[in-house]
Each structure stands twice: as C-alpha cells, then as structure tokens.
C-alpha positions as CSV (number, residue, x, y, z in Angstrom):
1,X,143.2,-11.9,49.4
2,X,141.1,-9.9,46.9
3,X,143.9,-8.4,45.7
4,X,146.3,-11.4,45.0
5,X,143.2,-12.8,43.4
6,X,142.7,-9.2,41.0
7,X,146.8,-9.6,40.9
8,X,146.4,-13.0,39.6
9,X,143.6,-12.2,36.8
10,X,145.8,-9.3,35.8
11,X,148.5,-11.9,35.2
12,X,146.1,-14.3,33.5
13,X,144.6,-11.9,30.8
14,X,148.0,-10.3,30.1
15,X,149.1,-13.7,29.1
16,X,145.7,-14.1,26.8
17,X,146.7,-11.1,25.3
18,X,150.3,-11.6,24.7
19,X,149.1,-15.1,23.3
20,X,146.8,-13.3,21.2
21,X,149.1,-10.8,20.0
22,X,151.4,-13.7,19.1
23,X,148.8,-15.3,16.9
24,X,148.1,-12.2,15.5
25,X,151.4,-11.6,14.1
26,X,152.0,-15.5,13.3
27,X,148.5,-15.1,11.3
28,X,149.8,-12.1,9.4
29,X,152.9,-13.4,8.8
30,X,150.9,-16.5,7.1
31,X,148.8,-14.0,5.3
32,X,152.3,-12.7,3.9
33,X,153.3,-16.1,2.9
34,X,149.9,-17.3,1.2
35,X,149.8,-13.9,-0.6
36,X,153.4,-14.7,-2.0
37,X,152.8,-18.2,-2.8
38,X,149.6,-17.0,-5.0
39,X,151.4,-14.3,-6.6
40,X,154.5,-17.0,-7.7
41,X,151.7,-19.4,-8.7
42,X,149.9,-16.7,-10.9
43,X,153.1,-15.8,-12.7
44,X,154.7,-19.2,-13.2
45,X,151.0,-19.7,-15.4
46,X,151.6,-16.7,-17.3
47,X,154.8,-17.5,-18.1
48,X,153.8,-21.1,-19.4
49,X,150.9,-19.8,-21.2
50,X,153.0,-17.2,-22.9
51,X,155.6,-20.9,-23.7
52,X,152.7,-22.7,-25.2
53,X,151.3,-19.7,-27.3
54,X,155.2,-19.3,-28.7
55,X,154.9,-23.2,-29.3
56,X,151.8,-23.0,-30.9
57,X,152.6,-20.1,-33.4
58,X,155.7,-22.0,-34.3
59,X,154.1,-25.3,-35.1
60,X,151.6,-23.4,-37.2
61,X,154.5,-21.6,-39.5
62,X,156.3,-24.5,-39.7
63,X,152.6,-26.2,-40.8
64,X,152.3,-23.5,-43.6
65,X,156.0,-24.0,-44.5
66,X,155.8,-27.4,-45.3
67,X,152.3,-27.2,-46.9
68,X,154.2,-24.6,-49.3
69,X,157.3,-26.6,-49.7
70,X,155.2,-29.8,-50.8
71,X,151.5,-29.3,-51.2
72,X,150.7,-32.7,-53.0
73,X,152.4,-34.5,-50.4
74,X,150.2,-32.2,-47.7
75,X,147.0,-32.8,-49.7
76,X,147.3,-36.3,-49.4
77,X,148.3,-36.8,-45.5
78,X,144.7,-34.6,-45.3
79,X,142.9,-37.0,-47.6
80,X,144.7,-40.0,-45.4
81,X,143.8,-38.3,-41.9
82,X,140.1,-38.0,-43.2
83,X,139.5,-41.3,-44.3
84,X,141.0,-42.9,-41.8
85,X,138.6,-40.3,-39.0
86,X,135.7,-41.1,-40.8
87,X,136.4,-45.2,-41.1
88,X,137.0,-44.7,-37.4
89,X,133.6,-43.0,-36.6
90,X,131.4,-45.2,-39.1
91,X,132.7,-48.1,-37.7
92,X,131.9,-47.1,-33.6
93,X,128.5,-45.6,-34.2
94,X,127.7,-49.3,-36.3
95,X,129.0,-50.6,-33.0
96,X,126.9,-49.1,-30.5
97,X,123.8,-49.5,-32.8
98,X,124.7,-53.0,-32.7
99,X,124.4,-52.6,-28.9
C-alpha cells in the first residue's frame, strides 16, 4: 500500500508541475504580448508627436506669411486680442475683490 500511495504522489506532483509548466509558458506568452502592446503604444506617440510638431511648424509659417502679406491688418488683430485679454482680466480680478 506504500507504494500505490508513493505511485499516487508521483502522479500528483507530476500534474503540479505540468500545471506549472503551463502557467509558465501562458505567463511568457503574456510577457510577449504586453511587451508588444507597449512597444505599438510608444510608437503610435511618436508618430503623433512627430504630426503635431509638422502642424505646429506649419501654422507658424503660415502666421509669418500672413503677418508679411498684411502687417497693418496683423498689428491690429494684436492690438484687438490685447485689449480684449486685458478687459477680460481687469474685469474678474474686480470680481473676486468684490467677493
């Protein structure tokens, strides 16, 4: 009876470690897959960085080109956008002294 029962542990731990094997190579194979899923992640962001620096650089020669092609009409938008910014910021700190 000693031996069935060494026969049956022998059974019982070659199943653990058939089990563990399996998880071994299903935790590798998630490794794998992570790893991958980084990798895609960290080039899709270059790519979309390298997108908006393109889309920046253009907006800022087609800034310049219109400043050269009418610079009255450019100085004047700036004196607008000022104004109007420093209306804005004079009128909500007078509001939150009022508070």
């Amino acid at each position: 009876m000693a031996e069935n029962d060494e026969s049956s542990l022998l059974k019982k731990a070659k199943q653990v470690g058939d089990q563990v094997a399996q998880a071994a190579g299903e935790v590798s194979r998630l490794k794998d897959v992570a790893s991958h899923a980084v990798e895609d992640a960290v080039t899709e962001a270059k790519r979309l960085a390298k997108r908006g620096r393109y889309a920046a650089e253009d907006l800022v020669e087609d800034a310049a080109h219109r400043i050269k092609r009418d610079p009255l009409r450019s100085v004047a938008l700036g004196l607008a956008i000022g104004l109007c910014v420093g209306m804005l910021t004079g009128w909500m700190v007078a509001r939150s002294t009022k508070e």
